[in-house]
Structure formats: structure tokens, C-alpha cells
C-alpha positions in Angstrom: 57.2 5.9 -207.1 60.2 5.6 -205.3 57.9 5.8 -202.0 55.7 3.3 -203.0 58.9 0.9 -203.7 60.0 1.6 -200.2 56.5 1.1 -198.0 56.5 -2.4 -200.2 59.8 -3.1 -199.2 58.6 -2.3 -195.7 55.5 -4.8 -195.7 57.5 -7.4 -197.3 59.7 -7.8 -194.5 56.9 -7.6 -192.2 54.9 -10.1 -193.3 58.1 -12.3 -194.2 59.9 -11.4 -190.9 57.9 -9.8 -188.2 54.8 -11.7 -189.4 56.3 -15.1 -189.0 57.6 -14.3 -185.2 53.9 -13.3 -184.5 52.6 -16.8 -185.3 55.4 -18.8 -184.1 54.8 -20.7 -181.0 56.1 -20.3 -177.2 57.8 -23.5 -175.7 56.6 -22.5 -171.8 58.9 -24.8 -169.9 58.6 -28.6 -169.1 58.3 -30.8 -166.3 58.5 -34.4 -165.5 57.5 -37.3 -163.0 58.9 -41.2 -162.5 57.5 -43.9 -162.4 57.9 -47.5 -161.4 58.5 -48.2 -165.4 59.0 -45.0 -167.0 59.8 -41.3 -166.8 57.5 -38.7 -168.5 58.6 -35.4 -169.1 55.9 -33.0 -170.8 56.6 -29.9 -172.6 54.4 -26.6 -172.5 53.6 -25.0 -175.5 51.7 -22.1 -176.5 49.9 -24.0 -179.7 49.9 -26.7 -181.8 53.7 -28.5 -183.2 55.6 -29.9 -185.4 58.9 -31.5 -184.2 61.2 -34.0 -185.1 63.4 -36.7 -182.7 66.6 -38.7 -182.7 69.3 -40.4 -180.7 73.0 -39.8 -180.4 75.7 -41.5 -178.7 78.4 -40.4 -176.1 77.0 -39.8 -174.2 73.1 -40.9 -175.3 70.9 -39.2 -175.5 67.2 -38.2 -177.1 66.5 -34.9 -178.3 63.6 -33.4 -180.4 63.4 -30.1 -182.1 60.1 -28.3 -181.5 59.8 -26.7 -185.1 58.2 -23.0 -185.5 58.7 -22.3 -182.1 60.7 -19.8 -179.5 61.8 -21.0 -176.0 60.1 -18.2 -173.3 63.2 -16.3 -171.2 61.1 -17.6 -168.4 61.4 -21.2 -169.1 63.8 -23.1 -166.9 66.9 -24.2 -169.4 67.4 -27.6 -167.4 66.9 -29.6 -164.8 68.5 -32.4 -162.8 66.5 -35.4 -163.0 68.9 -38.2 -162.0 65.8 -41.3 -161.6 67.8 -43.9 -163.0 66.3 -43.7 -166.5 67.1 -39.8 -167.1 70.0 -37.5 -166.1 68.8 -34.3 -167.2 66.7 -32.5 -169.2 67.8 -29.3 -170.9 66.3 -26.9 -173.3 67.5 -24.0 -175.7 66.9 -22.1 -178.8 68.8 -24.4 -181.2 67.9 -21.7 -184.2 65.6 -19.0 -184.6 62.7 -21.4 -185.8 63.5 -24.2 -183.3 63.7 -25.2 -179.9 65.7 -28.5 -179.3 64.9 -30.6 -175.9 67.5 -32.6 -174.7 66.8 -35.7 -172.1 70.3 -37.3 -171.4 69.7 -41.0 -170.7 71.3 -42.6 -168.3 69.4 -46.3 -169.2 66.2 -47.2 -171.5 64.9 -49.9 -173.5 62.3 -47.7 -175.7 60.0 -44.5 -175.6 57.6 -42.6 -177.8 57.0 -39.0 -177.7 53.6 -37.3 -179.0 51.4 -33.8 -178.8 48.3 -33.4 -177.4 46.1 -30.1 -178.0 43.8 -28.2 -175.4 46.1 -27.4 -173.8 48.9 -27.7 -176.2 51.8 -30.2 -175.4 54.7 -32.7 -175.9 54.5 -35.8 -174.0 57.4 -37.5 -174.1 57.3 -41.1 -172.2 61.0 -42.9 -171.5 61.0 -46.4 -170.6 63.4 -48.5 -168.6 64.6 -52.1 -168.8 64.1 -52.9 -165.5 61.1 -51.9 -163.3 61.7 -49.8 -159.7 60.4 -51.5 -156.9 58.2 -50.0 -155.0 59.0 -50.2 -151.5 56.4 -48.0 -149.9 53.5 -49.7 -151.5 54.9 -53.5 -150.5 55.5 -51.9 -147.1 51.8 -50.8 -147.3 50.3 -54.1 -148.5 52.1 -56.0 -145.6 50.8 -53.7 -142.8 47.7 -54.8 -144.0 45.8 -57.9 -142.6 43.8 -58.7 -145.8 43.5 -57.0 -149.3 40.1 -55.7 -150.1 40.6 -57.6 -153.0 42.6 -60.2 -154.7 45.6 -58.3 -154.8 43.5 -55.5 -156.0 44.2 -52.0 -153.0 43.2 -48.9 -155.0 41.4 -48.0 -158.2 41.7 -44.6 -159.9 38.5 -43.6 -161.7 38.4 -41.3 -164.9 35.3 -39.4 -165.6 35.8 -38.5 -168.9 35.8 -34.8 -170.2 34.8 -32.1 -168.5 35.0 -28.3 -167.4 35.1 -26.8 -171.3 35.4 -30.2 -172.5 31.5 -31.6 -172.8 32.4 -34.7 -174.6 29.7 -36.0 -176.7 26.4 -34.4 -176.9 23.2 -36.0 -177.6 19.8 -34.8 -179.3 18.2 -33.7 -176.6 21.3 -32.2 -175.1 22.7 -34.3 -172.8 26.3 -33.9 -172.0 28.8 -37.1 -172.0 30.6 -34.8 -169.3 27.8 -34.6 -166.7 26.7 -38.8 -167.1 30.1 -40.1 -166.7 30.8 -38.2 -163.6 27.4 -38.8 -162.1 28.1 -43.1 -163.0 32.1 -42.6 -161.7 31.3 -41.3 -158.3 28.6 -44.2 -157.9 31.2 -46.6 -158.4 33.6 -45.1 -156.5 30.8 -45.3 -153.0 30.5 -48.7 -154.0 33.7 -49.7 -154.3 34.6 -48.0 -150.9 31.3 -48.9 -149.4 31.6 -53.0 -149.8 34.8 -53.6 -150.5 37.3 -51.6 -148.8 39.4 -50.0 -151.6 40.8 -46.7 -151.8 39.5 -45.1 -154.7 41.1 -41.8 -156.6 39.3 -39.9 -158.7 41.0 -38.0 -161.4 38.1 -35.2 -161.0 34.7 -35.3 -158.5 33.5 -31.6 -159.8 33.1 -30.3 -163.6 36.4 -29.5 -164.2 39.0 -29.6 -167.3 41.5 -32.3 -166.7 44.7 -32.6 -169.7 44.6 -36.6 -170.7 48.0 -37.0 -169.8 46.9 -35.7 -166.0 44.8 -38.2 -165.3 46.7 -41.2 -166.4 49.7 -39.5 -164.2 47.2 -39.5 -161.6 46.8 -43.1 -161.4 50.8 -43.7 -161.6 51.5 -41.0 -159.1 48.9 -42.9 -156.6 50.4 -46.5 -157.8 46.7 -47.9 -158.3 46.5 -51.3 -159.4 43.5 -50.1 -161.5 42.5 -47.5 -163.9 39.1 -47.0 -165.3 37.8 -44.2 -167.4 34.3 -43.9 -168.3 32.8 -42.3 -171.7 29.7 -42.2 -173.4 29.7 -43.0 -177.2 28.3 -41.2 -180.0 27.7 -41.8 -184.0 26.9 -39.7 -186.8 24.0 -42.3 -187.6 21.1 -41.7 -184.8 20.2 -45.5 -184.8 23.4 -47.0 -183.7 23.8 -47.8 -179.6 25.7 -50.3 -177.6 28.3 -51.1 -175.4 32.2 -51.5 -175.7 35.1 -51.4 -173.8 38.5 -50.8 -175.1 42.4 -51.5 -173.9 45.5 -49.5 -175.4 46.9 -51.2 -178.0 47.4 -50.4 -182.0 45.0 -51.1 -184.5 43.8 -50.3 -188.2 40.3 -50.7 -187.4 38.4 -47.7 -189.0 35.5 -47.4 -186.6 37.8 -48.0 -183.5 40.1 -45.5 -184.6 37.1 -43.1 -185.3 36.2 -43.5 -181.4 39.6 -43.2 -180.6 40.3 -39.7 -182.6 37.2 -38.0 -181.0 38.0 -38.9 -177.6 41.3 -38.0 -178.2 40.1 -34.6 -179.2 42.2 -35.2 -182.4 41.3 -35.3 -186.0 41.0 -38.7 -187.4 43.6 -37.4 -190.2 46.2 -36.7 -187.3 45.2 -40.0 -185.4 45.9 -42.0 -188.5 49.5 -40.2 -188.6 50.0 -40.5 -184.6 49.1 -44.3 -185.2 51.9 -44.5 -187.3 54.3 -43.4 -185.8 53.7 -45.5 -182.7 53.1 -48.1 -184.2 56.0 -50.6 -182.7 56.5 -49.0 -179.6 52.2 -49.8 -179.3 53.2 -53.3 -180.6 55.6 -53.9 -178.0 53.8 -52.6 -175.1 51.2 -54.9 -176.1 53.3 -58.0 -175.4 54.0 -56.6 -171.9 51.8 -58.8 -169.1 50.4 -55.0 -168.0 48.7 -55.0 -171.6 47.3 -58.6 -171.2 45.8 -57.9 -167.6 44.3 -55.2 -169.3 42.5 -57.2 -171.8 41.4 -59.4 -168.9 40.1 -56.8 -167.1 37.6 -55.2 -170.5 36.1 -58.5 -171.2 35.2 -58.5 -167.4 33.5 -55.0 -167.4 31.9 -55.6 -171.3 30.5 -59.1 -169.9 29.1 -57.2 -166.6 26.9 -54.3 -168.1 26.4 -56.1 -171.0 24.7 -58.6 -168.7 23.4 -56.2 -166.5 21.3 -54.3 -168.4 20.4 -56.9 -170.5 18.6 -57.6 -167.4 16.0 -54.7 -167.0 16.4 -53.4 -171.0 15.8 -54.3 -174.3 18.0 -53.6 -176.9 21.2 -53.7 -175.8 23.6 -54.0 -177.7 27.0 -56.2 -177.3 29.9 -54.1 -179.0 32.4 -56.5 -178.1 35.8 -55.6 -176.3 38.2 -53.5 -179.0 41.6 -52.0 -178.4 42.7 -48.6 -180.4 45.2 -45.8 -178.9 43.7 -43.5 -176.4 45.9 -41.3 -175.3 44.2 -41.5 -171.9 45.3 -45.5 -171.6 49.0 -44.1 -172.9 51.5 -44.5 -170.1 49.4 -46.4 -167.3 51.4 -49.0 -165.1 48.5 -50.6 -164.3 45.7 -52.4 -165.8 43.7 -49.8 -168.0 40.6 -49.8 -169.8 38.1 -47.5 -171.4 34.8 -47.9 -171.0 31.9 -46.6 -173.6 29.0 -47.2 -171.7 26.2 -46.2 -174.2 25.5 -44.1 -177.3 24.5 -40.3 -175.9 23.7 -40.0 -179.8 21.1 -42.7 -179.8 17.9 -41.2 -178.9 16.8 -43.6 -176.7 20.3 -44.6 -174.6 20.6 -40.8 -174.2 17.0 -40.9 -172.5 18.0 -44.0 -170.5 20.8 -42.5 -169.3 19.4 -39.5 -168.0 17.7 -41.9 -165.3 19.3 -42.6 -162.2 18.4 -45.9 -161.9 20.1 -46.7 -165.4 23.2 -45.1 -164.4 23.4 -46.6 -161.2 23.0 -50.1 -163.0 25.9 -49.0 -165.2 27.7 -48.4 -162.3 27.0 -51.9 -160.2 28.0 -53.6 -163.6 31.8 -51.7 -163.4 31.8 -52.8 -159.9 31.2 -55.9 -160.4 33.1 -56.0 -163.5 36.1 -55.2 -161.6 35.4 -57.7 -158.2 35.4 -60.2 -161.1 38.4 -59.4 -162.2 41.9 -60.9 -161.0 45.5 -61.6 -162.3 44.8 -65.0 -162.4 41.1 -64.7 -164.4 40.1 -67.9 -166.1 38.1 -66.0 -168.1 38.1 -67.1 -171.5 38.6 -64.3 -174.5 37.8 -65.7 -178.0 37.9 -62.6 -180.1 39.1 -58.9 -180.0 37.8 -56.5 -182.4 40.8 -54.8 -183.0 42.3 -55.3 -186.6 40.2 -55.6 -190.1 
């Protein structure tokens, strides 16, 4: 008997003790990059988090406690950042169950912090009052007899998904990953081709790129442009079309639906994430950035809309829409999202599978974008954003 007590005494403080180090998570280390707006410092972690975040004073500073989760002996424990928005950036094992991140501030007007999965991570973005100037780039621009376009020098292009990531897949199984890269690289010969730009690509090969990576991309290369390019897809076989979204917040159900799929995100944990961003989404929305954006999706929706509208029947004009991509999150340029047709829809997926449909697509973005300029007259009556 008295055994029996014992071995249960043993598995009890197995499971209760031993057991919960087993599934707790790793926080790997961290690293950051500054921008001309903003600093973002991301944080490796083994699996998905919980954590928490606050501010304290003298001297300020933001932390967040990464919940369930040890700190690895191999992690640095800080780092001098010193970029005019951050000091430094420490970590440590603030209890057994938590690891706390510290980013002392040196200046910042707002910032929002979130996790992404696949790989597992905590983005944290820090923004400042004022904007660095970029003296390279101007320096750049001036060498330069003549802009390829109206103030317009390089364009980063997203092909969405990739490596392990398929994205969508239709009926006959077609793979979201494979289109988009085939239309982004057309674009991109185009765009260098006729008009002189440099273009960036955040991948030219089927390869697994983290979201926050390929906006970083575009920062990292100051582009004045960001485009990623997806295919759609619906439960319901019969629905097709195009849309092109900007970053903003919304409480639209079937924008958020897009949203949460691309995000690779349940649309349970986009609803929360949406939440908690909610003003910092609100306020980024009144910056000129956000309006240029808006500019530039009603000049891609109108060109493939019109494009294809061309050669095919049944196309379908979504309209432009805004939701929170975490792709779009963090750009310093003009950014849009562009669904270019339903992989799901049995006959877009067989369109789309031609070359001569995809390189339509393709022309329509270019065009969409050499139509496109800070000062665009174009007129925008509606944005399917909100109920």
C-alpha cells in the first residue's frame, strides 16, 4: 500500500512539475532592424504564446512577459540598439513560467506588438515621432537624371506563400504558391524591362518566407512600393472575382475571413489580434502612407478588373477592402494586397493555369502601378471595409 502511495506521489509531481517544463516553450533569442519610422525587434520562440505588455517610467520603457516559457542559456540577454527610438533591448527569466523582454525607449509616439506562428514569434514594432531621413536614398535619387517614374525608383514584389506554405488550393489542385510566383516574376521583367525600376523580390524560387520577412524586405531596401500577390479561395465553389486590399482595421466578416487565412491564423485569434490593435490600426490609418496606399489598390483593382474584362467573361469586380494582413503590418511605403482570382472557383483556377491569363494579370499590376502617383486624381467613392 504504502508503495503504491509513493509511485503516486512520484507521477503526481511529474506530471505537475516535470510535465509542465516539458511543454513549456523556448524564447530562442531576438533580433531587430530600424527603420526610417520605426524599430522592430522580433522574438524567437519555440511555439505558440501568450504574453502580456506595459509601460513604466524612469526611465521608460516597454516590457512584455512571454507566459509559459523558458529563456535558452544560448539566447543573447541584451543588446545595444541605440537608433534613436530604442536604447536597448534586454531579456531574462523574470520567474520560472515567464520570460520578461525589456526595450528601453529612448523616444516613441506608439507601437503594437503581436505573434505570428510557422515559425513561432513576437513581433514587436516601435514607432517614432519623427521620421529619419534618409540620406543615402535622396543622395541616390539626385545622382539620377530622371526617375523611372513619378517619384516611383523601386518596387518590392511579394509572391505570396511558398516552400511548405501552398497557400490556397483549388479542385483540380492548383497551388496559390506556384501562380503567384509565376504572375510576380512577370511583373517584375516588365517593370524592369519598360520602365527602368529596380525591382526586389521577397522570393524568385519556392521557398518559405516568415510574413514579417518580406515586409522587412521592402523597408530594408527603402522601396517606394510594396505589392504582394495572392490568389483567393471560398468554401462555396461558385464564388470568383477580384479584390485588392490596404492595411487598415475593420469588422467586416468576409474581409477578416480573407485576412485570417492568409494570415495563417484562425479567424477566432484574428478577431482577438483585431482587438487589440484596434487604435494603433486606427491611427496608422490617418497617416498619408495609409492614404497612398488606398490610392494605389483602387489603381491595381481598376487595371485587372479592366483588363480582363477585356478577353473574359465573368469577371467579377470585388471592389477595393482593407482588413489587417500581417504582411501589410509595418511597411513605410505604399502597400497593398492583391487577390487576383478565386483558385477555388473551378473555372478561375483553370484560367489561371494559362499563361496568357497570368501574363494579363500581370500587365494589369503593371499598369496598375505606372498609373499610380502621389498626386493621383483618381477618384475613390467607396471602401468595402466596415459593415
Amino acid at each position: 500500500m504504502k508503495r503504491a502511495v509513493i509511485l503516486t506521489l512520484i507521477l503526481f509531481f511529474f506530471i505537475s512539475g516535470y510535465g509542465d517544463a516539458a511543454r513549456k516553450n523556448t524564447v530562442n533569442g531576438f533580433r531587430y532592424s530600424s527603420y526610417d519610422q520605426h524599430t522592430r525587434v522580433v522574438i524567437d520562440i519555440s511555439g505558440p504564446v501568450e504574453f502580456t505588455k506595459n509601460r513604466l517610467a524612469n526611465p521608460d520603457r516597454l516590457f512584455f512577459d512571454v507566459k509559459n516559457s523558458t529563456l535558452s542559456k544560448k539566447s543573447s540577454p541584451s543588446k545595444i540598439v541605440d537608433d534613436g527610438i530604442i536604447n536597448k533591448v534586454r531579456l531574462a527569466q523574470y520567474d520560472r513560467d515567464t520570460v520578461r523582454i525589456v526595450l528601453d525607449i529612448k523616444q516613441y509616439k506608439n507601437y503594437y506588438a503581436f505573434t505570428l506562428d510557422s515559425p513561432s514569434r513576437l513581433v514587436i514594432d516601435v514607432y517614432s515621432e519623427n521620421s529619419k531621413e534618409s540620406h543615402k536614398k535622396k543622395k541616390e535619387q539626385k545622382q539620377s537624371k530622371k526617375p523611372p517614374l513619378d517619384n516611383i525608383w523601386t518596387v518590392v514584389i511579394d509572391p505570396g506563400h511558398g516552400g511548405e506554405d501552398p497557400g490556397a488550393v483549388g479542385p483540380g489542385g492548383v497551388q496559390e504558391k506556384d501562380i503567384v510566383l509565376m504572375i510576380g516574376r512577370k511583373l517584375g521583367s516588365i517593370l524592369e524591362s519598360r520602365h527602368g525600376m529596380k525591382v526586389i523580390y521577397t522570393r524568385q524560387k519556392d521557398m518559405f518566407i516568415p510574413l514579417n520577412d518580406r515586409t522587412e524586405i521592402a523597408n530594408a531596401a527603402k522601396a517606394d512600393l510594396f505589392i504582394s500577390i495572392h490568389t483567393n479561395a471560398s468554401e462555396k465553389r461558385s464564388v470568383r472575382g477580384i479584390e485588392t486590399y490596404f492595411l487598415n482595421w475593420t469588422n467586416n466578416k468576409e474581409a477578416n475571413r480573407v485576412a485570417a487565412r492568409e494570415n495563417r491564423i484562425s479567424l477566432k485569434k484574428m478577431h482577438k489580434v483585431q482587438g487589440e490593435l484596434q487604435l494603433i490600426l486606427q491611427d496608422l490609418a490617418r497617416k498619408s502612407k495609409n492614404e497612398e496606399s488606398m490610392k494605389l489598390a483602387y489603381s491595381v483593382q481598376h487595371e485587372i478588373v479592366g483588363q480582363l474584362k477585356k478577353s473574359y467573361p465573368r469577371i467579377e469586380d470585388l471592389g477595393v477592402k482593407y482588413a489587417l494582413f500581417y504582411v501589410l503590418i509595418g511597411a513605410e511605403m505604399p502597400a497593398v494586397l492583391a487577390e487576383i482570382s478565386f483558385v477555388s472557383n473551378h473555372e478561375e483556377e483553370k484560367r489561371m493555369t494559362q499563361k496568357v491569363y497570368r501574363d494579363r494579370i500581370a500587365e494589369a499590376l503593371a499598369s496598375g502601378i505606372t498609373s499610380y502617383t502621389s498626386k493621383s486624381t483618381l477618384i475613390v467613392n467607396r471602401v468595402s471595409g466596415t459593415d
